[in-house]
C-alpha angles and dihedrals in degrees: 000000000000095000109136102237094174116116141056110303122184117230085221125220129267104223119218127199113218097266086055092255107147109252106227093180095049095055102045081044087064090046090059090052099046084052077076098061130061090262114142099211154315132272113204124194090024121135097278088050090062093235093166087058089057125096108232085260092042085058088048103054088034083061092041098053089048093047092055107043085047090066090078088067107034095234125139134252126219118187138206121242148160151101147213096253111054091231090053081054087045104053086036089061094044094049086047092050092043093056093056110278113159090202136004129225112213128212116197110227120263115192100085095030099140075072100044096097128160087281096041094049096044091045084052095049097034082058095044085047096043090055104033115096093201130054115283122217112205117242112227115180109147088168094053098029102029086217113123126209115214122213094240085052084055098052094045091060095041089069082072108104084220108043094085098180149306141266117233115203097166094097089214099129079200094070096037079061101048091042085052091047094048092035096055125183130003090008100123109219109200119192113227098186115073093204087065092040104100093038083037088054094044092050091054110268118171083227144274141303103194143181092205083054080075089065101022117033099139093061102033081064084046099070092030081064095037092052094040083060099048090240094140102162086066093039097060095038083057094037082053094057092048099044091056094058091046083053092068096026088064101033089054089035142215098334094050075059090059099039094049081054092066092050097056098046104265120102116253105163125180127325119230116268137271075055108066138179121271121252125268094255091057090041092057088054085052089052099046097043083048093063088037087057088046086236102187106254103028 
């Protein structure tokens, strides 16, 4: 358990081809270019990697390439797991940290949640933790899920000596602050919003996951080493630039994620449908906020 989490990690992308079949060497192809940037590592299978559009095989070999063209930098992989049932978590989290994770992200399950209740989500991730060999980082979407972690749920986990911290994608810097104050010392609180991430830092995250560090990781490091310094004023001029272009990205979806990829040099390919790809109209506004925004590469 003494892996080293802190840091900006990038929920990579899940590449499609245009008939939706997933792209394994593009993939591995975006991983080799990320081992250029400060990243600390990768998170395969997270929101932005359209895990809940992969078939239980599809997951595996998606782990299995990161985990592989990660080895040429050294860096860490976290993946995201889970299920509705707790023995499908279970055996999720077994087979991820079988094909080389360093760390696993878990959802809670979501179907039945007017019945995931305080008792029925510790049970789940006291389960995921008890069986899992590496670290697990919490997954906390609200918005996606519509499960809600409390902070006395969070403090309860963080007593297991493998459950190492949670991800909070609520954007909500009021509830970074009340998971890092249950969860105490040594329980690494990552902000998964980039809108929360420089409140989020201040308040003492141990850093981001984020989608815009696809498209931005330079500079999403950026502000991670500004704030770590306490050089605030940089941090927030940088945070600025990449907030700007998170603004549109969420706002045109998943598939504006993938397209601003391929400007910038790295393959995004096509997402899964329902989800589809802007307009070009709407494309031509990502590419030229991207060179507004002085994005590397464009």
């Amino acid at each position: 358990m003494s892996l080293d989490l802190s840091g900006i990690w990038a929920p990579l992308v899940t590449p499609f081809t245009a008939d939706e079949e997933v792209d394994l060497e593009a993939l591995a192809f975006n991983v080799e270019l990320y081992g250029q940037t400060p990243l600390r590592g990768y998170v395969a299978l997270g929101t932005t990697g359209e895990f809940v559009h992969l078939s239980d095989d599809e997951r595996g070999r998606v782990i299995e390439t990161v985990v592989r063209a990660a080895r040429g930098d050294h860096r860490p992989v976290m993946a995201g797991v889970g299920g509705h049932a707790t023995r499908v978590a279970v055996e999720q989290a077994r087979r991820a940290a079988d094909a080389g994770a360093q760390a696993l992200l878990v959802w809670p399950p979501f179907y039945y949640k007017a019945q995931m209740d305080a008792e029925a989500l510790v049970d789940y991730f006291t389960a995921v933790a008890d069986a899992s060999p590496v670290p697990v980082i919490l997954y906390h979407i609200p918005q996606n899920t519509g499960v809600a972690l409390s902070p006395a749920v969070v403090g309860e986990l963080a007593a297991h000596p493998r459950i190492a911290g949670i991800k909070d994608s609520s954007g909500q810097p009021s509830q970074t602050i009340a998971f890092l104050r249950e969860g105490g010392p040594g329980f690494a609180v990552f902000v998964g919003s980039t809108t929360a991430l420089l409140a989020g830092l201040a308040a003492g995250a141990a850093g981001g996951i984020l989608a815009t560090a696809n498209v931005a990781p330079y500079e999403c490091c950026e502000v991670y080493e500004h704030g770590r310094a306490g050089r605030w004023t940089e941090a927030a001029e940088v945070y600025r630039r990449v907030a700007a272009v998170d603004e549109l990205l969420s706002r045109l979806g998943l598939g504006a994620m993938k397209a601003a990829l391929e400007m910038l040099g790295y393959r995004g390919g096509y997402p899964r449908r329902p989800l589809v790809r802007p307009d070009e109209a709407e494309l031509d506004r990502l590419r030229l906020l991207l060179r507004e925004q002085r994005l590397l590469g464009c």
